[in-house]
N, C-alpha and C positions, 0 to 999 in steps of 0.2 A: 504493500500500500504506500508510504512511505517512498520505495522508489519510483511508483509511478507517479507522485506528487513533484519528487523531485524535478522528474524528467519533462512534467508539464510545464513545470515552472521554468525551463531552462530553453523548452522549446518557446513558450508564451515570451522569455525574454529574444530569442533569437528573431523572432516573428518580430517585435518591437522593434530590433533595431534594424532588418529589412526594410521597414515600413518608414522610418523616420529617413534613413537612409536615401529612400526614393522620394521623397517627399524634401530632400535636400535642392535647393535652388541655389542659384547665384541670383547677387540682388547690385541693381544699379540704383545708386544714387546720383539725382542731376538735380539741376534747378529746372523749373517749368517756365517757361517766360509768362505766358497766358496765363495763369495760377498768382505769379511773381512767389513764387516759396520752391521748397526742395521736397520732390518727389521720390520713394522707395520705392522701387521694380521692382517685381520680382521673376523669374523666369529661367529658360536656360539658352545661355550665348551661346547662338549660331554663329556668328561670324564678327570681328574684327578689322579695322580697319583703321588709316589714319584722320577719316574723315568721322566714323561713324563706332557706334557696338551695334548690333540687331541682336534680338532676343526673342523666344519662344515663350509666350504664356503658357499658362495651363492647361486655357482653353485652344493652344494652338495656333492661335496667332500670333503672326512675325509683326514685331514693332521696334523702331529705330529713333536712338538718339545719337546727335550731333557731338562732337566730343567737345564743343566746344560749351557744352552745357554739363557736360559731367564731372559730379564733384567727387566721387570714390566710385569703387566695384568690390564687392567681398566676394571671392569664389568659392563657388563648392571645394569642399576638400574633406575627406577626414579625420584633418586636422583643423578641423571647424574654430574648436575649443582654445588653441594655441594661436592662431589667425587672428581672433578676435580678442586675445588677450595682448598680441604685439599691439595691435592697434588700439586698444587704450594705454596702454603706455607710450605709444607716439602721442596719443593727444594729450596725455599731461604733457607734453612737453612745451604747450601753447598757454598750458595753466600752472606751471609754474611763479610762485613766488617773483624769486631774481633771480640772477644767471647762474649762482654755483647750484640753485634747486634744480632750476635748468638742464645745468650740463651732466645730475645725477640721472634726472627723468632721460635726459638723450642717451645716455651710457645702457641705460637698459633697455631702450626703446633698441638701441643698435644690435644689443645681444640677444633679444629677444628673434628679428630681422634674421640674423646671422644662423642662429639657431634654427629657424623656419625654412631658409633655405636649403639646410641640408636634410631636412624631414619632410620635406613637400614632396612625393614621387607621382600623384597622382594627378597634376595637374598645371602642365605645362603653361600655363595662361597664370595660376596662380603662384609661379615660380618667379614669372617676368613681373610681373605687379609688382611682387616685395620686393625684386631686385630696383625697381621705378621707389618705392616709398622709400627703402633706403637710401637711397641717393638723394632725392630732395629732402629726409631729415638732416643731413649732413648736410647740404644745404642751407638748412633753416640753423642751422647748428653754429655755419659759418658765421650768421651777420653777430654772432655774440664773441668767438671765439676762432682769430684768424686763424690756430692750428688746424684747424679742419678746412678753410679753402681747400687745399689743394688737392685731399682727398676728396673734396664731395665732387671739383672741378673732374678729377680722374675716371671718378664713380656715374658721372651723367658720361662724358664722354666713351667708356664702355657700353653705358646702358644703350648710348645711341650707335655705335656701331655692334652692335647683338641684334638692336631689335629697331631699327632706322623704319621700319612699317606696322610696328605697334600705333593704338591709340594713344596711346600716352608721348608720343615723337612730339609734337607741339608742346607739350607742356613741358619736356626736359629739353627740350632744345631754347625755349624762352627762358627758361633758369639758370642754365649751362652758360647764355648769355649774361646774363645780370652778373653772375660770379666772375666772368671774366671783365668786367666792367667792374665791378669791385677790385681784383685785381689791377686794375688799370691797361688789362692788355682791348682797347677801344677796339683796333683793328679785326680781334681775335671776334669781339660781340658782335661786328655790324657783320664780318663773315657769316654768322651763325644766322643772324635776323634774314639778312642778303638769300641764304640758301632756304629758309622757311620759305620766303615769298615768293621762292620761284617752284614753289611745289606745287605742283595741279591736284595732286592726290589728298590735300586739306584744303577744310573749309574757306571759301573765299574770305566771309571774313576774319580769319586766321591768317590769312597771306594779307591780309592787307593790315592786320594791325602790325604784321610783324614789319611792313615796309614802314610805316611811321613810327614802331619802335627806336628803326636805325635812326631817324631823325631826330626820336627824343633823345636819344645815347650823346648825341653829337650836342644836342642844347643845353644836357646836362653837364656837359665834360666842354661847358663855352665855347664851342665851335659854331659858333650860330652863322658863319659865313657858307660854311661846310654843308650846317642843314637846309639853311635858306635854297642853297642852292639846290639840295637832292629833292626838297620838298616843290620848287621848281619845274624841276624835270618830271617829278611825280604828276604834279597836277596836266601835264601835254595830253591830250589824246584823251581827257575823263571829261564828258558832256559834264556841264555847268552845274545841270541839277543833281546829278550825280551823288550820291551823301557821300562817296569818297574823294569826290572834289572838295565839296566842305568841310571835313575833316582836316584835308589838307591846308587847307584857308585857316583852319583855326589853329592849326600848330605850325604857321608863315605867322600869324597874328603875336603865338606865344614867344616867336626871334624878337617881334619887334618890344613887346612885353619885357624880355630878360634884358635886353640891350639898350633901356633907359625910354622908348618912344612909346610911354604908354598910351599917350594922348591917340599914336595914330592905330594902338592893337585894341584901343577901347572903340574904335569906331568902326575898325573891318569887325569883332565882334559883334558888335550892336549891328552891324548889316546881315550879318551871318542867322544873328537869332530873328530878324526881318522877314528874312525868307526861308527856313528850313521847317521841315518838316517831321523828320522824323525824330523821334524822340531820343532817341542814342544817342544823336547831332546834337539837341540839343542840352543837352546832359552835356556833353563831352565841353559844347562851347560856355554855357552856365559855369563850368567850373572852371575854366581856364579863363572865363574875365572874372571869375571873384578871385582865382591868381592875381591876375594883374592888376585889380583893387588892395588886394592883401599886400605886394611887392613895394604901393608906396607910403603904407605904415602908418597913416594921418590917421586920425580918429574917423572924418569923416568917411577914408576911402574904408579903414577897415569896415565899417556898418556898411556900405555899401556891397563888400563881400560876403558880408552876413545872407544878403539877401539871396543873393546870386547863388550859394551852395544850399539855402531855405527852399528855393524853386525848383534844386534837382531834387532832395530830399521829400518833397511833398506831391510833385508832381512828375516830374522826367527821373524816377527812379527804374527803368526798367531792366536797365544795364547792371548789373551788380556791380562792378569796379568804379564806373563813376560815382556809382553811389555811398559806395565805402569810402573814396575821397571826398564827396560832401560831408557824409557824416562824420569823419576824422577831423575838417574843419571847424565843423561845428559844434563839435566838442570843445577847443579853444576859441572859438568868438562867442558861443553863448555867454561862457563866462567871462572872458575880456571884455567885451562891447557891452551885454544886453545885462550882463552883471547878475548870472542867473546859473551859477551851481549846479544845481538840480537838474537842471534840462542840459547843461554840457552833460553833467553822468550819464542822463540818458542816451546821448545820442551816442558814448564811447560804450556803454556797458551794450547796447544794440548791435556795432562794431564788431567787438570781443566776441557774443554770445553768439549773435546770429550764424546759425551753417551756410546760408548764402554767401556769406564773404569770405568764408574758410579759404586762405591762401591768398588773399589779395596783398597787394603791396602796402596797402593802408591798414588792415588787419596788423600784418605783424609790425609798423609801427608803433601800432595802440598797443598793443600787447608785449613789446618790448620797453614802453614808454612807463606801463602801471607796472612792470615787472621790476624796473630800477631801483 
């Protein structure tokens, strides 16, 4: 009696884990634009690509997101347990205190990574991913602790020749560049941006942010003769109405902006917000004249830039990155100008928390900023 208890029990458990087994998905998470929030998939990926992931519902159906909208992927594996335990320790690592808590949570976020690499056998897709997150914690690792440039430089540039037609290629090729633009090699970044935007196999607009990234590199690093002029050649051949014509208008606007003529980037702006239309544009241009307000420091012009990052924030928020640059500003002019605490924390603690800005460049300022 007794053994046939046993044996039910052991076959009842093997049944269980059949069943959970199969009932195993992989899950993508993106932002939804039309939603404006962050959407859980669940499904199993059929196919990969630099443009896109597709996915099989439950019920069957094949459904496709842009990579340019995807914020993680957890793959089946199982080592489900182990997977999702790396990955809360990558994310203290954004909730860390300050940098020595930091560089504890990164130390085990790495070994956790390292460790998972060589236990993964079952799932080639989720081998490459953890090979992609560890390189961009090393990365994220770098802006606090220059010992790690050069390793994480190393670490994206193997990941991108391994897997130069994964989804994740955009994302470690725009990072890969930043690091070398941190190291100061300029030449090395606009390579890297240069070769994005000659890809046809990513999203257009991914090839086109990457063309006006090279021009921010160059604005940032005061070459604004250098951008003017790439940003120049940019604009030949792009019809007028074009939103990549306007973009380019507005960061020819931002040369003249750094280079002391605000008077004339305040008024190609103000023509820009005149006639555009789409909201991306007009986000991107809002916050690049509350730039140019902010740059000349007078009380007046700062309340004027108040405004101007209020409009993306309220209204032209569709963009996620412009809008984590609004709300990063406005976390310091609430409280400078409008002399209001409380609603600066709001808009930095919104920053910090929210998963839609997971990863922006405004994001880990905030977060390195309260981490001090």
């Amino acid at each position: 009696m007794l053994r046939r208890f046993v044996f039910a029990l052991a076959a009842a458990a093997m049944a269980f884990v059949t069943v959970s087994a199969s009932r195993a998905q992989d899950e993508i998470r993106y932002y939804d634009r039309a939603k404006k929030t962050e959407v859980a998939a669940k499904g199993t990926i059929s196919e990969e690509t630099p443009a896109q992931i597709a996915y099989k519902t439950s019920g069957g159906r094949t459904e496709k997101v842009s990579v340019s909208d995807v914020i993680d992927v957890q793959y089946k594996t199982r080592k489900s347990l182990e997977y999702r335990d790396a990955l809360r320790k990558d994310d203290r690592v954004d909730q860390a205190k300050d940098g020595a808590d930091r560089r504890k949570a990164g130390e085990a976020a790495i070994e956790a990574y390292k460790k998972l690499t060589e236990e993964i056998d079952d799932s080639k897709l989720a081998q490459r991913h953890i090979q992609f997150r560890l390189a961009r914690l090393l990365a994220r690792l770098a802006d606090d602790d220059p010992t790690q440039l050069e390793p994480a430089i190393q670490a994206l540039q193997k990941f991108q020749g391994d897997h130069a037609n994964a989804w994740q290629t955009s994302e470690a090729a725009k990072t890969l560049a930043r690091l070398l633009e941190k190291k100061g090699d300029l030449a090395g970044a606009q390579k890297i941006y240069a070769g994005l935007a000659a890809r046809k196999d990513i999203p257009k607009e991914v090839r086109q942010q990457a063309d006006l990234l090279v021009c921010k590199a160059l604005i940032d690093n005061n070459q604004h003769a250098a951008a003017e002029q790439k940003l120049q050649d940019l604009s030949k051949g792009l019809p007028a109405d074009d939103p990549q014509a306007l973009r380019v208008q507005v960061y020819l606007a931002d040369c003249l902006s750094v280079s002391g003529k605000a008077d004339d980037a305040e008024k190609r702006l103000q023509a820009i917000i005149a006639k555009a239309t789409e909201p991306d544009v007009l986000a991107l241009t809002y916050n690049t004249l509350g730039d140019c307000y902010r740059r000349q420091a007078t009380p007046a012009d700062l309340d004027k830039a108040f405004w101007q990052y209020l409009w993306v924030d309220v209204k032209y928020n569709q963009d996620r990155q412009e809008h984590a640059r609004a709300l990063y500003y406005l976390s310091k002019l609430f409280d400078q100008v409008r002399k209001d605490p409380a609603r600066a924390g709001e808009c930095r603690k919104r920053l910090v928390d929210d998963k839609q800005f997971a990863g922006s460049e405004y994001q880990k300022r905030a977060v390195k900023e309260e981490t001090k």
